[in-house]
RODO-878044 format. One record per residue: x, z, y of N, C-alpha, C in turn; residue in one letter. Coordinates in steps of 0.001 Angstrom, whole numbers, plus 500000, padded with zeros to 6 digits. Each point is the difference from the previous one (the first is absolute). Layout:
# RODO-878044
     n_X     n_Z     n_Y    ca_X    ca_Z    ca_Y     c_X     c_Z     c_Y  code
       X       Z       Y       X       Z       Y       X       Z       Y     a
...
***
This chain:
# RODO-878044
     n_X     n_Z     n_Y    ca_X    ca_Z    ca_Y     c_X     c_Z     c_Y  code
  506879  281032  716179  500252  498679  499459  499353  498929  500867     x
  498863  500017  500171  499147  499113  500943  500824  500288  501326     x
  500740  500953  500952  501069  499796  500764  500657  498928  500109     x
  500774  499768  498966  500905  499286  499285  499417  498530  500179     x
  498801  500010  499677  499668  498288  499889  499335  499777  501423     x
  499525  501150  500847  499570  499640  501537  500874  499335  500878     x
  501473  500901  499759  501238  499834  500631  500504  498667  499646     x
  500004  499615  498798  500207  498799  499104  499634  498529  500950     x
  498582  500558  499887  499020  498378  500629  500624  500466  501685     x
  499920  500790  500804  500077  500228  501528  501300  499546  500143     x
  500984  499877  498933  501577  499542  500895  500171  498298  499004     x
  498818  499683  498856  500100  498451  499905  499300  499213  501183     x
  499117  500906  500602  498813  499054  500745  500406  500773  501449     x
  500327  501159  500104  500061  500007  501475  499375  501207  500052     x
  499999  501323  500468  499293  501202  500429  498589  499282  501126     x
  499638  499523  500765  498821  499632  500718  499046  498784  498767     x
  500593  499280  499762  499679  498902  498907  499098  500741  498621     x
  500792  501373  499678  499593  500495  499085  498870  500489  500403     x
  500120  501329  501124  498513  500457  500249  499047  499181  500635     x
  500364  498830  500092  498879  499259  500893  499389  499683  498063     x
  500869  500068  499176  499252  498979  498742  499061  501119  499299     x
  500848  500928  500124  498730  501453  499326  498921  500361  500524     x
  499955  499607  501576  499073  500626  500261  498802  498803  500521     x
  500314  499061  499220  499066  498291  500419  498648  500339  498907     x
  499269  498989  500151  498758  500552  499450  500182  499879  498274     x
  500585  499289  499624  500246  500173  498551  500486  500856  499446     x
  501133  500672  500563  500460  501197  499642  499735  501061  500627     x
  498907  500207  500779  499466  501533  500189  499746  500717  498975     x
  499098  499617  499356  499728  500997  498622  501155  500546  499305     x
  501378  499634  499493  501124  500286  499767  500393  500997  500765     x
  500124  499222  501622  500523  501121  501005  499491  501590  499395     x
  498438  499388  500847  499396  501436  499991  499574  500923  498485     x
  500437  499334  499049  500102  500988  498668  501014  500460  499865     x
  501206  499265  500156  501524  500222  500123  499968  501629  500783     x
  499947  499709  501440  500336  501408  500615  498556  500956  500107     x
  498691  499601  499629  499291  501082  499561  500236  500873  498978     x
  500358  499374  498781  500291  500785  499089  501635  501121  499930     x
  500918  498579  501225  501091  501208  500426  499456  501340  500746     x
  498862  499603  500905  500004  501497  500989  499145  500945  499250     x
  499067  499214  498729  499330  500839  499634  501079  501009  498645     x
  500495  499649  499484  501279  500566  499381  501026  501034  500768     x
  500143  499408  501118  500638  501319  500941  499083  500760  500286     x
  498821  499990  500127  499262  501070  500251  499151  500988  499724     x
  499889  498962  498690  499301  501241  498550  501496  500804  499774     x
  501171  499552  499540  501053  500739  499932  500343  501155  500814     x
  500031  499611  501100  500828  500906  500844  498715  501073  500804     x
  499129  499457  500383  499094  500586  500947  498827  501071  498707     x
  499536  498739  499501  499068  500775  498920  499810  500263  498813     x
  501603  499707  499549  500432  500526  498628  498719  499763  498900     x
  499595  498957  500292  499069  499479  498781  500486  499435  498853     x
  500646  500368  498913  500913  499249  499355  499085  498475  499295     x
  498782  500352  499665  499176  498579  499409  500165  499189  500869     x
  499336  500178  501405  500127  499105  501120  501060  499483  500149     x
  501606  500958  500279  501248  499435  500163  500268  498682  498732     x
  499566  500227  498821  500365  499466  498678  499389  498272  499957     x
  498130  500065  500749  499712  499094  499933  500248  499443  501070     x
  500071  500104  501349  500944  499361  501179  501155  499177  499354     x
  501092  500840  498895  501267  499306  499752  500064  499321  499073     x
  498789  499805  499357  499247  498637  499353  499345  498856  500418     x
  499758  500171  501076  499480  498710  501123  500906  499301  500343     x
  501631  501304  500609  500631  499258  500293  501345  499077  499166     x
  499916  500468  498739  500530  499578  498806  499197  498403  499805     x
  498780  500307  500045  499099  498964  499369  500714  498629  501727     x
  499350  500820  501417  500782  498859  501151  501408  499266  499586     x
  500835  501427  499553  501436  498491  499728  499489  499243  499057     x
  499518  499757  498878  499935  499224  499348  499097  498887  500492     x
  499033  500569  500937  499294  498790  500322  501285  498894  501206     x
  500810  501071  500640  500846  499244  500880  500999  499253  498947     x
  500482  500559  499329  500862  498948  498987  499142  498795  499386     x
  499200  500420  499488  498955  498651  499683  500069  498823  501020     x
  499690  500727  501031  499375  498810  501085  501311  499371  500528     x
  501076  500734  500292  501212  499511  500761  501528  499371  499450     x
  499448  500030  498591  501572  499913  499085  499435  498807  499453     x
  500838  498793  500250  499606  499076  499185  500018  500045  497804     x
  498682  499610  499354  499960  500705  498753  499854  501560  499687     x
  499576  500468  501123  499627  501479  499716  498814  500163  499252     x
  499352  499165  500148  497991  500329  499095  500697  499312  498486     x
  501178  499557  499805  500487  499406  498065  500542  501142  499717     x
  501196  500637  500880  500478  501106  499751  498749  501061  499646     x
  499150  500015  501210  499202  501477  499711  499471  499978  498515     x
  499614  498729  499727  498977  499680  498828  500920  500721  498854     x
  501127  499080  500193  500777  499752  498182  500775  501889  500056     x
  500498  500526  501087  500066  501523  499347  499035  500519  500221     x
  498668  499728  500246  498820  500583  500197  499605  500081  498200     x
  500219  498562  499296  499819  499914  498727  501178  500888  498894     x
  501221  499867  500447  501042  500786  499016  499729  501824  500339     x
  499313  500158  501237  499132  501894  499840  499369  500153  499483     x
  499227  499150  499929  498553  499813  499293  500513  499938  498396     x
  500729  499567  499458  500320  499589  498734  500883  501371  499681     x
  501144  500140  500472  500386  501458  499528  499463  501353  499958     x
  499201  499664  501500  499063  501592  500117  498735  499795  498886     x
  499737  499277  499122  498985  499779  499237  500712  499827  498326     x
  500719  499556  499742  501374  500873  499332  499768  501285  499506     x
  500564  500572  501103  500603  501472  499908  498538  500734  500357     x
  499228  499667  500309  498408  500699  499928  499570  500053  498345     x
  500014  498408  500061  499228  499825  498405  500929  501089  498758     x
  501069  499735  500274  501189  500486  498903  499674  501668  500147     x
  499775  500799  501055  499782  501386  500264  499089  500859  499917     x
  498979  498577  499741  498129  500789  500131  499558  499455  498532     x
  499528  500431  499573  499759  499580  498286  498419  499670  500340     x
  499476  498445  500628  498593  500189  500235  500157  498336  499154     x
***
């Protein structure tokens, strides 16, 4: 999915335009969580079959798109919030309704 939105910004802004913008000092940290957590995911997977490791790698990089949608989509931090609030409200729902506490 994060493919999808790399390819996205590199053919609105330009393939050189783009990596010159990822890899500027504001967006290093992005960069380098972005594809750390990719190589570290390919490589607990494939090399050292760590499945925790593989699991929390593909939570970093779950957690990176969202930080890239945040930062790059105009209204992405209203979006994140307001279905951040309707999960929060159903998954607390269907918790409360299931757990008799």
């Amino acid at each position: 999915m994060i493919q999808f939105f790399h390819r996205f910004f590199s053919l609105l802004w330009g393939p050189v335009n783009h990596v010159k913008h990822i890899c500027s000092a504001e967006r290093l940290p992005f960069t380098s969580a972005y594809f750390g957590s990719m190589f570290g995911t390919l490589y607990f997977s494939l090399w050292v079959h760590n499945t925790l490791l593989t699991v929390i790698c593909a939570a970093l990089q779950a957690a990176a798109l969202v930080w890239y949608i945040v930062s790059y989509i105009p209204g992405g931090h209203t979006g994140l919030k307001f279905f951040t609030k309707i999960f929060y409200s159903v998954s607390s729902k269907g918790i409360s309704s299931a757990l008799p506490v």
